[in-house]
N, C-alpha and C positions, 0 to 999 in steps of 0.2 A: 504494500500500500504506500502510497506516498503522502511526489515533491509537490509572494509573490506576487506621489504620483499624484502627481495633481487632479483635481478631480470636479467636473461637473456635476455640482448639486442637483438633483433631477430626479426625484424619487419617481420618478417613471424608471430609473437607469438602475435603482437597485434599494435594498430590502434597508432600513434601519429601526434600530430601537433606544427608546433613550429611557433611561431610570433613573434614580437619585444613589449616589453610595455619596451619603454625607450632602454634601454642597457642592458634590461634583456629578458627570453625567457620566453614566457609564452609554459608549458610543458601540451599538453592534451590527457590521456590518456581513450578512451571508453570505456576500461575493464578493469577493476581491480578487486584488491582482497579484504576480507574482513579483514578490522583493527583485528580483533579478533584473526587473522594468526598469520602471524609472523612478522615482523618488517626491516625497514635498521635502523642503530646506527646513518646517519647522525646531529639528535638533540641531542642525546648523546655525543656528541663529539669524536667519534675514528675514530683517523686518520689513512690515505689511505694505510698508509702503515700496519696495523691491519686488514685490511678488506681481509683476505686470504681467508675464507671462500667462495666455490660456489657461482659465482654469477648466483642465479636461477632463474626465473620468474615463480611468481603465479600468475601475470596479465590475465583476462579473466574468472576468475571460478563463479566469481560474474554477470557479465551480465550489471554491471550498467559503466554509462558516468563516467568520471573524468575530472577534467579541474584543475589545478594549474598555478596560478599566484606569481612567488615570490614578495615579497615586497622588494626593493631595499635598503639596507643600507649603513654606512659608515663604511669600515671593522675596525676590533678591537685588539687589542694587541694582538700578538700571537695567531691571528684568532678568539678571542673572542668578537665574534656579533653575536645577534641574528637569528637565522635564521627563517623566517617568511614565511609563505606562505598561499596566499590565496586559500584556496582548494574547490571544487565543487564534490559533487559526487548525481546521479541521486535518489540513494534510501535515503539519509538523508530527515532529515525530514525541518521545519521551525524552525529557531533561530534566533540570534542576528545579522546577516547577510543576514537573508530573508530563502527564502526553498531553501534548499541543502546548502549551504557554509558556510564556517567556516575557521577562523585562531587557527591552534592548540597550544596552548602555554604549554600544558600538563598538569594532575592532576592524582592524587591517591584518590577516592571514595570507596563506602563501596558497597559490589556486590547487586545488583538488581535483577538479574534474577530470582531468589527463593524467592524472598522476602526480604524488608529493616526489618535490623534486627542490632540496636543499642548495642548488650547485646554481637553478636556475633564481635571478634576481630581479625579472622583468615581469614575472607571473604573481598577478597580486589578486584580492577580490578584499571590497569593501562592504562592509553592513553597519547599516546606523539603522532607527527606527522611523527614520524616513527615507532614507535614501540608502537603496544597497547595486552594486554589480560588481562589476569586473575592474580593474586598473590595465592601461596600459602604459607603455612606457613611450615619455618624449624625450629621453637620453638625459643624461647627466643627473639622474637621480630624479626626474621630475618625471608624473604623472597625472592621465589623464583619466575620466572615467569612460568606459568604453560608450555608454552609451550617454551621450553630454547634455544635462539639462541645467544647470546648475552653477556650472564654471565653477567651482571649487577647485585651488589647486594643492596638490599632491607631491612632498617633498621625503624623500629618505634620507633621513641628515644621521650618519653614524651609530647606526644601529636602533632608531625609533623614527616615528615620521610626524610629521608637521603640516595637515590639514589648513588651510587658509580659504576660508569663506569671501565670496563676493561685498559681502557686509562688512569684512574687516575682521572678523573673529578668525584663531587662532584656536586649532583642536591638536592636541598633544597626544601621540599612541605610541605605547612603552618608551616613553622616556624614563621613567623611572621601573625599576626590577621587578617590582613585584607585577606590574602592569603587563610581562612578555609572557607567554606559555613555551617554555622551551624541552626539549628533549633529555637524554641523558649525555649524551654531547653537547651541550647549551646552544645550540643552532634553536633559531626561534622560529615556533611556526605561526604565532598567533601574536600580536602587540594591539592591545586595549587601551582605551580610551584613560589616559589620567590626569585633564587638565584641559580645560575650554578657558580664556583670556579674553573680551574684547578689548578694543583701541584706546578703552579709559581706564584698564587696567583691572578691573573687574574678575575675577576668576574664581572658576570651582575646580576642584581636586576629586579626584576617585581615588580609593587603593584599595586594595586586592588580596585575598587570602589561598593561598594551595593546599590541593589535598588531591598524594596519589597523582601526579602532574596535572590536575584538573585545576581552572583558576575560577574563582567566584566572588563576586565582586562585597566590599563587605563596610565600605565609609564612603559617604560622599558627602563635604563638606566646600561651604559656599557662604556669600558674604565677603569674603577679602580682597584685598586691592592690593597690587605691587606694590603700592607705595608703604607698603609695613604693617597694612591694617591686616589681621589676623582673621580666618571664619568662624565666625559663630555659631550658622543652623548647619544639619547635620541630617541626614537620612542615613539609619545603620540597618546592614541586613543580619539577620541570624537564621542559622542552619543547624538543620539534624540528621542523624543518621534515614539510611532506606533499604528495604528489605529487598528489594527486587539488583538486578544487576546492570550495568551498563559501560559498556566498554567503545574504546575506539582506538586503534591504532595511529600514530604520527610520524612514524620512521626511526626505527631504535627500540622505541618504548609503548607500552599500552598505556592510553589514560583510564582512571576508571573513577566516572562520577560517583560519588558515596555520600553525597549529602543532596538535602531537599531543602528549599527555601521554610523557615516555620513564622519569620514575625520578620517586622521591618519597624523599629522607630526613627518615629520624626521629633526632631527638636530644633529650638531656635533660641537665641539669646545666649543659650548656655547648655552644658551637658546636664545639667540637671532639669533644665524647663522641657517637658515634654508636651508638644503636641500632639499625637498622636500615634497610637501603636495598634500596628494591622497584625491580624493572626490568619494562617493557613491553615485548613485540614485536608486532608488527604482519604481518600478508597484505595482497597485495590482491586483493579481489573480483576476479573475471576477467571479470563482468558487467556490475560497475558502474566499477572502475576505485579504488571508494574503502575505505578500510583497515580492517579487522579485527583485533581483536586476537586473537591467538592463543596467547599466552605471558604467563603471568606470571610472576617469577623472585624470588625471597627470599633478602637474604645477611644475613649478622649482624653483628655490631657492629663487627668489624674492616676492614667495607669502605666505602668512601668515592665519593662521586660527586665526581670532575673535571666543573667546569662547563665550563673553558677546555676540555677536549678533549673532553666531551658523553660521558663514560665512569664507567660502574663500576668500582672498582680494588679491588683484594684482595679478601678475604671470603672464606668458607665459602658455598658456595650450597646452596640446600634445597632438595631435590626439584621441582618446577616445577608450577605449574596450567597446564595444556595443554587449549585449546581449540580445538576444529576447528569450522568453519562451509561447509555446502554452497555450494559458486558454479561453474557453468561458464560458458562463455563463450557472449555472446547473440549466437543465429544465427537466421535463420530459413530453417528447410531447405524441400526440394522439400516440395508438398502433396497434396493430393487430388483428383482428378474425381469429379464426380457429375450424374446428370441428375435436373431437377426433374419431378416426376410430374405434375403439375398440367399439362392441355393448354389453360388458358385464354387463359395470356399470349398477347398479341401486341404488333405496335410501338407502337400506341397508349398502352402500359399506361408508367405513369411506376414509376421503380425507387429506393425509399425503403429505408434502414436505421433502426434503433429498437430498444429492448428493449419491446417488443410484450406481455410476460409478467412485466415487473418483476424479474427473477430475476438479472440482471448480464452477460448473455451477451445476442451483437448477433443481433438479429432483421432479415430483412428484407421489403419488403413491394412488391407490384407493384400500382398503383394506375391504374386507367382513371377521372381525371377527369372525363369529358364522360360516359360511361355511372355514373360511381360503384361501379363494380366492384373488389373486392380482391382477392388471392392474400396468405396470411400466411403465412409458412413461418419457423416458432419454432426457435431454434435450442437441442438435447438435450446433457444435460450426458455423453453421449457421443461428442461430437466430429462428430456427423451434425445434419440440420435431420430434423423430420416432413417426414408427407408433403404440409403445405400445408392452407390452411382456405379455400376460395372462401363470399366474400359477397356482396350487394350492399345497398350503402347507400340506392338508390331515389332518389337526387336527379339532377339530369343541370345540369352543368359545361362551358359554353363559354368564349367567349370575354369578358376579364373580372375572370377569374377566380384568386387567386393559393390557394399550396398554402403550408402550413407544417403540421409537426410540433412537439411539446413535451409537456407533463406539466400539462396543462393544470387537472386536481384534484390533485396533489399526488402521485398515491399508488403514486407509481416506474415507471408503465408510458405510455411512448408511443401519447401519440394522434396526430389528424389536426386541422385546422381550412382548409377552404375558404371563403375570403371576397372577396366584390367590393372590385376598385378602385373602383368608381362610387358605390356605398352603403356601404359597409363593413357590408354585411349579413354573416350571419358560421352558419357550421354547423357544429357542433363534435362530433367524432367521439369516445369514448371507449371505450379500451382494456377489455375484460372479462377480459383475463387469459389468454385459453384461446386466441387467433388471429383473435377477434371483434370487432365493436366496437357498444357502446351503441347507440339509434338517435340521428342526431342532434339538438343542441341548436340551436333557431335564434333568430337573434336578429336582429332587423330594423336594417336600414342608419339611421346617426342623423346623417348629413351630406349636405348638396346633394351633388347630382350630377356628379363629375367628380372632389369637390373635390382626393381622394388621387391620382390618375391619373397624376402626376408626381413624388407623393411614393414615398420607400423605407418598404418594410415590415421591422420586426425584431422579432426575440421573445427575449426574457430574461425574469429574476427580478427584475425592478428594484426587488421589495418584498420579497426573501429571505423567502419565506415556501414555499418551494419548490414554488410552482407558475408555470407559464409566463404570462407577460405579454405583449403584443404592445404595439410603438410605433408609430406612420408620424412620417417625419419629411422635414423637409423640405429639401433640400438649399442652396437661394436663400437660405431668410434664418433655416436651424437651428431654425423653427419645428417643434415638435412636439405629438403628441398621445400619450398613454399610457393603455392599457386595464388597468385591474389583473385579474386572473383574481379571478371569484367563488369556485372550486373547484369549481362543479357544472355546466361547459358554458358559462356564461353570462361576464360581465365585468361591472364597477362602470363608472360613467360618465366618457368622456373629459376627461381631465387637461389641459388646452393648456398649452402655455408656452413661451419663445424669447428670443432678444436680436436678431434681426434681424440677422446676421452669415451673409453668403454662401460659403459652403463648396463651392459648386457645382466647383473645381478639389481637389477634398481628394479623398480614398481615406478611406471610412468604416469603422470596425470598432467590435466590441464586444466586452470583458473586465470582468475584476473587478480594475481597476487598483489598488486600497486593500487590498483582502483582507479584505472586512467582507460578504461572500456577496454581496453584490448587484451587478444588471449596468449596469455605466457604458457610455459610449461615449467615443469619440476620433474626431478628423477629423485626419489630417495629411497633407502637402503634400509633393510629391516632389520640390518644387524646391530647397526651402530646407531639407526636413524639420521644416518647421513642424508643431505638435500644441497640438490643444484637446483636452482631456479634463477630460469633463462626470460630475462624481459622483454616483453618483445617492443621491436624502435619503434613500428608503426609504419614501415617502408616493406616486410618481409625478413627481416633481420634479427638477428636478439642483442641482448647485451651480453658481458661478459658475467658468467653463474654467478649468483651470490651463494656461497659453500658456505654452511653451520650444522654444527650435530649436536647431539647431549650425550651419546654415549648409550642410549637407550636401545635393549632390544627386543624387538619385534619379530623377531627369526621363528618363533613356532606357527605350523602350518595354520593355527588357527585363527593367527592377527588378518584380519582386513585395513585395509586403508581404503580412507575415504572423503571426499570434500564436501565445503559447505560456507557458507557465511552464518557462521555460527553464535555471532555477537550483532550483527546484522550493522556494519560499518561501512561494507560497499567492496571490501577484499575478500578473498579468496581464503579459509581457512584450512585445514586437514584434519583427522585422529585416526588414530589404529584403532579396532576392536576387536576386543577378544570376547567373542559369546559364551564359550561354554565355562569362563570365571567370572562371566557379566561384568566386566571394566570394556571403559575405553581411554583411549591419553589423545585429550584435545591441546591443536596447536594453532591459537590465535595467529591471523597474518599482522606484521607492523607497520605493511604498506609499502616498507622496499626491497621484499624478496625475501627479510626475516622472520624471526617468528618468536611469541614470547613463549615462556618457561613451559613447560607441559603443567597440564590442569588434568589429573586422574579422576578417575569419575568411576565410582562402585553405583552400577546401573538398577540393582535391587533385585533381580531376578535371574537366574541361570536360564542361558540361550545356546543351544546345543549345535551344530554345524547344521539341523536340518532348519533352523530360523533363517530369513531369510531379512538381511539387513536395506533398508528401504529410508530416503532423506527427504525431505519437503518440508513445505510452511505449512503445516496442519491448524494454527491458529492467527494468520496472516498476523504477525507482527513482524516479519520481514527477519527471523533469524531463521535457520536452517534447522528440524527437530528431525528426531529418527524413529524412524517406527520397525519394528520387528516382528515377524509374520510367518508363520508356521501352519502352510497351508493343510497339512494331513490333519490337526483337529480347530482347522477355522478359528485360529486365534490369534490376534494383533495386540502388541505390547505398544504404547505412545508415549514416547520420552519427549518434554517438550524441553528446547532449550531455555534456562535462565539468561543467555546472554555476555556471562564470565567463562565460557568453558565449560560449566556442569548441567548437568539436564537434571530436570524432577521428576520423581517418581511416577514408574510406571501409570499411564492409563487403559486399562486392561478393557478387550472388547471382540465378545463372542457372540457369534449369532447361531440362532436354531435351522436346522439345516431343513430345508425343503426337498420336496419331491424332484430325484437326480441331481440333488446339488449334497448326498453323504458327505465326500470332504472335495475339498479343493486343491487334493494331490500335484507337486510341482512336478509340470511335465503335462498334464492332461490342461490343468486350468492354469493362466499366465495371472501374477498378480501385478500393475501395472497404476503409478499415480499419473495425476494429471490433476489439472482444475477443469471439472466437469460442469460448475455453471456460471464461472465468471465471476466468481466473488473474491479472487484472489487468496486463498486457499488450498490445499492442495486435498484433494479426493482419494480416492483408489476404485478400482475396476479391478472384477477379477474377469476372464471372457476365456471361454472355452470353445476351440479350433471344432475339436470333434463333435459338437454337437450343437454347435454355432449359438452358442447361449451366454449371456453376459448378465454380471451381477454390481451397479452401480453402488457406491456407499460413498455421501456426501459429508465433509466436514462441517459440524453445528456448532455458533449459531452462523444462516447466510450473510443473516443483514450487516451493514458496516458496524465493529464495535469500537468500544473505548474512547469515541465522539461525545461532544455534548449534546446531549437530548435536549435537555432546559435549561435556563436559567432564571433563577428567580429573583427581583431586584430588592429594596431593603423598602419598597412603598406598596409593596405584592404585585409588582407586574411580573409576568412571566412571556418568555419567548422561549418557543420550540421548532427541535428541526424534522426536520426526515429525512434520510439521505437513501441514496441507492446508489448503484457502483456502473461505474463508467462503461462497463460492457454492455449494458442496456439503451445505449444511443449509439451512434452510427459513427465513427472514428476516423480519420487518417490514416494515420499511423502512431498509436499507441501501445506500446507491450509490454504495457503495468496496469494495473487495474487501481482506480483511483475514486475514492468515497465522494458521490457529489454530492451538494444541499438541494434538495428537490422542491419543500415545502417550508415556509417559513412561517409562524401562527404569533400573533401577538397579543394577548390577553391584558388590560388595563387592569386586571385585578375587580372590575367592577364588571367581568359578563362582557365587555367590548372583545369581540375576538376579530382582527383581519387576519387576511392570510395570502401569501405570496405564492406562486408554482413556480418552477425552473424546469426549463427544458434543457438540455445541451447539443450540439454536432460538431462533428468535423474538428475534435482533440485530435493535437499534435506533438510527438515530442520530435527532436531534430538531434540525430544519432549523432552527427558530425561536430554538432556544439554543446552535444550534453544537456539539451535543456529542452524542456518543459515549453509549447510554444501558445499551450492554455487553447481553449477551445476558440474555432471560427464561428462559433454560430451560438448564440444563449437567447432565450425566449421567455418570457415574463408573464405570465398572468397575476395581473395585479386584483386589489381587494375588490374593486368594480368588474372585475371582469375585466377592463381593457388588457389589451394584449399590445406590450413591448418588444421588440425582435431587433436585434442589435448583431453586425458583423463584424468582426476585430479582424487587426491584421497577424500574421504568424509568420514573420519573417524574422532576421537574427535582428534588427536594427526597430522594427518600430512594434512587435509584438508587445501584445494587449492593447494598444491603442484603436478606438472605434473608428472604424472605415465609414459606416454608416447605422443608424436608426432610428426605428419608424412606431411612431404609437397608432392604437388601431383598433377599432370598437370591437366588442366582443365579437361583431358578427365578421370581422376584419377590415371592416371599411376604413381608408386609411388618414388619420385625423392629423399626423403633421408627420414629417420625415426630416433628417438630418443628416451631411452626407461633409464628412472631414479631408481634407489636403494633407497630409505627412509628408516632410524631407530627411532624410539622414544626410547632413551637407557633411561631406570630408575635409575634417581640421587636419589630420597627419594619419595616414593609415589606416590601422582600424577606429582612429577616435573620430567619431562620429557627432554633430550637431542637431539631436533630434528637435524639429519643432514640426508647430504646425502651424499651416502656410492661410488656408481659408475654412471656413464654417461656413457652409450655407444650410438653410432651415425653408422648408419646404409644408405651407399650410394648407391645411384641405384636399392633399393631392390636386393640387392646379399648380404651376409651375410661373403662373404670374404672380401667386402670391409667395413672398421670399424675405427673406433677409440673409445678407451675406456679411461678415465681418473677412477683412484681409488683414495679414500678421506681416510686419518687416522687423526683423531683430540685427540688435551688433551681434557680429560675430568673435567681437573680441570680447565681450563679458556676458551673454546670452539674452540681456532683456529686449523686451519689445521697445523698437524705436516709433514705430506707427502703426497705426490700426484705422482702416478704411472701414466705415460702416453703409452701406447702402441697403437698398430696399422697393418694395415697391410703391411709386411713385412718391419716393420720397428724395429730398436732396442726398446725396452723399456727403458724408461728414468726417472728417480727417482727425484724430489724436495725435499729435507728434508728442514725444519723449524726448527730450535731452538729459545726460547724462556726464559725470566728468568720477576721476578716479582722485582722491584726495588722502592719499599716500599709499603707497606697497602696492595691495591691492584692496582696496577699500572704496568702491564704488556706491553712489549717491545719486537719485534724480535732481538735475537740475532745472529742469522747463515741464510744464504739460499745458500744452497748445490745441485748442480746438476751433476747428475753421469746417466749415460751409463752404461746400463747392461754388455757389451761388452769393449767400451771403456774408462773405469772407470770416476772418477770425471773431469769434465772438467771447473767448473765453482763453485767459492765459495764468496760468500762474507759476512764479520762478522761487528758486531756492539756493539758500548758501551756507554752506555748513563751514567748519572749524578744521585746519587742515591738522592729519597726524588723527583726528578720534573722528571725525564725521558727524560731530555733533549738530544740531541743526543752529543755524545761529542768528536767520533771518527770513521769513516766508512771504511772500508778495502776491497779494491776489490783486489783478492789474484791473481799475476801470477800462474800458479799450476807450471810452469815447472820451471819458475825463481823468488823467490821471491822479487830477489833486484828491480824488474819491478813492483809490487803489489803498486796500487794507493791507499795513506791512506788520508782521508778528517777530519782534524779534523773542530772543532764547535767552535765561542768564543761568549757571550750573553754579552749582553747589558740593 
């Protein structure tokens, strides 16, 4: 389950709720955009009077819940106080607040998506609580953001960096030590926010507490000025232990979060004046094991957090935000019989799984080799398969011959590819979508005769461009060849390459041991638990082995090895298992081809060589669990992962056997997972060749869990979701199944109920960039009944931004339309200038009734220099901006000019601030016709 800005107010455009926590409004919005966008400057600090830029909404492109809670402070000297908010969104994952929430305080890390890569110093990504992406690099230490709204610039001065706002503020990340997250090597991979400053010298401080290389942020103190004045108010966080597990790898070292946010106080004047002290509680999921928050608590001045006893004392409490979050406990019960209609199969035919349709649900396929004949039986988003597509391909397949499947064009649906050992001749089958397949692609054998015959065949992405690659490799001396996928059937010409290192005694496997999408390999050794793991460049290539052992052996016949993303971090993990002592020894990946310590794990139950060890997400929380299966008395063991290495105790699950289904003997009946209905999940299928009979058994519960169901505010309103899972609309290309908000219900607490619907289409993720491109298509049935239908773009540059929409009577007649201009103007390479260029608004569906505003911006600090507003049969009217920079980069409006195409200027007013802070120091609203009448505001500080 998963992976996100200025915004057009328009509750046509999306779902909100507002409730009281204290004297502040808790702000919730169902649909939002992906952080990755674009950003508002609110944590930056530019003030309102800078914010000329469009105010546009990319709310909605994402599909997921949002809920923010501010955290209330004591405002700050010339506006400097923290500004804090507690956020929710439906697709995060579990952190230091439980799953989903988070207080953003900001940081600059090293990019991830491709891979943690210590050596590389131009690979940056930033997140604030308004503003997150990518950095790129303008040489000499400076940085831009890839995608540019904002003009902020980006400095890496000697090992911390130096954030500089268009407004004049000054954002400080790990300058000081405790603000970096570093390794066991002190290579940093994370530096945190520890110091905002504007131009009048004003400043707040954060600092940081570590536990376990996890940083958590733990003082932020505000009020002071460089000129000696000391801070007085102070927001302090405290933390407690957590029963569940959570780990991530950084290259070297595991981190492993162990605490959960429990109270926050607020103070000002002094450490003793307390304003305000918030308390947390916590559930736990019954699925995942890991914490939810379900309670927020507010007291007032007179109560005090004890650290020594990890307690609230005294206080007034205020009414409580009360959150519930659906979770039952993962089972998977008795299933289904069914017989397959198709009378073709027989024992000849080989038995393949696949998503055959693209659509995220496990398809499967009975394939006769040597005649080239299929049986495809698509599996229905109602819980059944059709009734089967018989083909035949017209080739004929003896001996020779090997079989592989993959995604061999890209374009999410499983093909086929039969290729000789002898030639590496090669026939490539491709998926049409409907249970069919292309006719095939062939491509003639490009190596003497025999020469693969001994070598291994494997197939990954080793070029992350999401389509299937095929290797042979050779065990004797790690020689290899690599075929990259053309995308149309075909391949580009063999890759060789090798160190002449005999692996011939090693156990081979393939993962994404880095976490940079593409597929490496590893050899390791049961004697000693030796491993080489080979990363791949991403060209056909690998790096040179990362070689580590423990010493550990694994040499009796009965250890397996086996992979997994076992902490659920995004790397590739391993463990041996030994069944018949019920141990296995898990080996966390660290991200660059190492691994931390072994994690021994006594499994609870004796598993004898006839168990049959079996890996999936049985409770989609995205780590890797193991299930074991012993089909002669129909019984399944469910280890679910904790997420550190050790699994929980058995979940034990036998069914009563029906008429010819005695047992489920390995050899007669195959047992086989997959996610049979798209809930992201992982199922099992047992299906039996001889008697063409299949027995489904789906993972419970389907519906998305560990989401907020409700929330309830502290004056009794409540808001509720409903979600359902992304396989239930019509896709792109997406091959993650992801929880949308479907329904959204608002209750005033007095019997007022509205209620919002969501449709989605056309989700995209873009393999090439890692990301998430948020749906093309969201649809609104608002509390009237009208219907809102809104199209975004999904490109790398201006994704989530609205291309166009249209509100529209319940019966669809179409009552006004809206249709947006985007540019990505190129400042240097990939740093891009996103704005937008024109708005036109389109009333009654008539095309004479309109209004259109046009956008002219500098491009050397991003604000609007003019905005043309015209209309129907209206004059056009011009806004000019002027603007001047009054030191470093501290940028100020100086003019706003409005003139009449016809009636010339009729409105001016100019501005002069203070040079070195930008203080405002004189305002001019001009009479045009008299000036002796022109109101001037001067400014005096203090």
């Amino acid at each position: 389950m998963k992976r996100r800005l200025n915004r057009l107010r328009e509750g046509a455009l999306f779902a909100s709720l507002s409730c009281l926590l204290l004297s502040a409004l808790l702000f919730l919005l169902p649909l939002h955009a992906d952080a990755n966008t674009t950003g508002g400057d609110d944590d930056r600090g530019v003030s309102a009077e800078m914010r000329l830029t469009p105010d546009v909404d990319t709310t909605g492109f994402a599909g997921d819940a949002k809920i923010s809670i501010p955290i209330v402070v004591p405002p700050g000297r010339a506006g400097m106080a923290p500004s804090l908010t507690l956020s929710y969104s439906s697709s995060a994952g579990n952190g230091w607040i439980g799953t989903g929430w988070n207080i953003e305080t900001g940081f600059i890390q090293r990019q991830t998506k491709f891979g943690l890569n210590y050596a590389d110093d131009t690979s940056f990504a930033f997140r604030s609580a308004g503003a997150s992406g990518d950095l790129v690099s303008l040489g000499s230490g400076n940085f831009g953001m890839k995608i540019e709204t904002e003009f902020s610039k980006f400095q890496y001065i000697s090992g911390y960096w130096q954030v500089t706002a268009r407004d004049g503020k000054r954002y400080y990340y790990g300058q000081t030590s405790d603000a970096r997250q570093t390794n066991s090597a002190g290579q940093i991979f994370k530096w945190l926010l520890n110091r905002i400053e504007d131009p009048n010298g004003n400043y707040i401080t954060f600092s940081y507490v570590s536990d376990a290389r996890e940083t958590y942020v733990y003082e932020i103190r505000y009020t002071g000025n460089s000129s000696g004045l000391s801070p007085t108010s102070l927001v302090r966080f405290h933390y407690m232990g957590r029963n569940d597990a959570l780990t991530y790898g950084i290259g070297r070292d595991l981190v492993n979060v162990n605490k959960l946010l429990k109270a926050i106080e607020v103070k000002a004047a002094s450490e003793a004046t307390s304003v305000r002290v918030y308390g947390f509680e916590y559930a736990e999921a019954s699925h995942t094991r890991e914490p939810i928050l379900n309670k927020i608590q507010q007291y007032d001045n007179s109560a005090y957090y004890y650290a020594s006893t990890g307690q609230i004392i005294g206080g007034n409490a205020l009414p409580p935000i009360v959150i519930t979050a659906d979770s039952s406990q993962t089972t998977i019960p008795y299933g289904t019989h069914s017989v397959e209609p198709q009378s073709k199969v027989d024992l000849n035919y080989k038995f393949v799984i696949g998503d055959f349709n693209g659509d995220n649900l496990t398809d499967y396929m009975w394939l006769h080799t040597y005649l080239d004949e299929r049986v495809v039986y698509l599996r229905q988003g109602n819980g059944s398969f059709n009734s089967g597509t018989y083909s035949s391909g017209g080739g004929v397949y003896r001996s020779g011959w090997k079989f592989v499947t993959g995604d061999f064009d890209g374009d999410g649906r499983t093909d086929y590819m039969i290729l000789s050992i002898n030639t590496n001749e090669r026939f490539v089958y491709r998926s049409n979508g409907a249970g069919n397949f292309l006719s095939a692609v062939r491509t003639a054998g490009d190596v003497s005769y025999n020469l693969y015959a001994t070598w291994n065949l494997t197939t990954g992405d080793f070029n992350g461009d999401g389509k299937t690659d095929i290797m042979w490799i050779n065990p004797t001396n790690n020689k290899r060849t690599v075929y990259l996928s053309a995308g149309n059937g075909q391949f580009n010409a063999g890759l060789t390459s090798g160190e002449n290192v005999n692996y011939s005694a090693y156990q081979f496997t393939t993962g994404d041991f880095n976490g940079d999408g593409r597929t490496d390999y590893m050899w390791v050794d049961m004697y000693q638990n030796k491993r080489a793991v080979y990363i791949s460049s991403g060209t056909g290539g690998f790096s040179a082995p990362v070689s580590t052992n423990d010493g550990r052996n694994y040499s009796l016949t009965t250890w397996n090895v086996t992979t997994g993303d076992f902490n659920g971090d995004g790397k590739t993990d391993y463990m041996w298992v030994r069944g018949d002592y019920n141990q296995c020894a898990v080996y966390l990946g660290l991200g660059n081809g190492g691994f931390a310590p072994v994690v021994l794990n006594t499994l609870g139950s004796t598993y004898s060589n006839v168990w049959q060890l079996h890996a999936g997400d049985f409770n989609g929380d995205g780590k890797t669990d193991i299930i074991l299966v012993k089909n002669a008395e129909d019984k399944r063991m469910l280890h679910l992962s904790r997420g550190d290495g050790y699994f929980l105790p058995a979940m034990n699950n036998s069914f009563t056997t029906g008429i010819d289904y005695n047992s489920y003997t390995y050899g007669i009946w195959d047992f086989v997972t997959g996610d049979y209905n798209g809930d992201g999940k992982t199922d099992y299928m047992y299906i039996n060749k001889y008697k063409r009979k299949r027995y489904v058994a789906l993972a419970n519960p389907v519906a998305p869990q560990g989401l907020v169901s409700s929330i309830k505010n502290s004056t009794g309103g409540t808001t509720s979701f409903q979600y359902t899972h992304s396989t239930n609309f019509s896709n792109t290309y997406l091959p993650y199944v992801m929880p949308l908000v479907t329904v959204v219900s608002l209750n005033d607490g007095l019997n007022n109920v509205s209620t919002r619907q969501y449709a989605y289409a056309q989700g995209k993720h873009d393999i090439s960039l890692r990301e998430f491109q948020g749906f093309g298509y969201v649809r609104t049935v608002q509390p009237d009944s009208s219907i809102v239908e809104t199209n975004y773009h999904q490109d790398e540059y201006l994704k989530g931004r609205i291309k166009n929409t249209t509100l529209k009577t319940p019966g669809g007649g179409i009552l006004m339309s809206r249709s947006n201009s985007w540019s990505a103007a190129v400042m240097s390479g990939r740093w891009r200038f996103v704005k937008l260029d024109q708005s036109t608004t389109v009333y009654d569906n008539y095309s004479s009734y309109y209004t259109t505003l046009d956008y002219l911006y500098d491009s050397t600090h991003g604000n609007v220099t003019r905005i043309v507003t015209s209309g129907t049969s209206a004059e056009p009217v011009t806004t000019i901006f002027g603007y001047a920079n009054y030191s470093g980069w501290l940028w100020r409006p100086t003019s706003i000019t409005v003139t009449g195409s016809s009636t010339g200027t009729v409105r001016q007013t100019t501005f002069d601030y203070y040079s070195g802070t930008g203080n405002l120091r004189l305002q001019k609203n001009w009479d045009l016709a008299d000036d002796s009448k022109s109101q001037v505001t001067t400014m005096e500080y203090y």
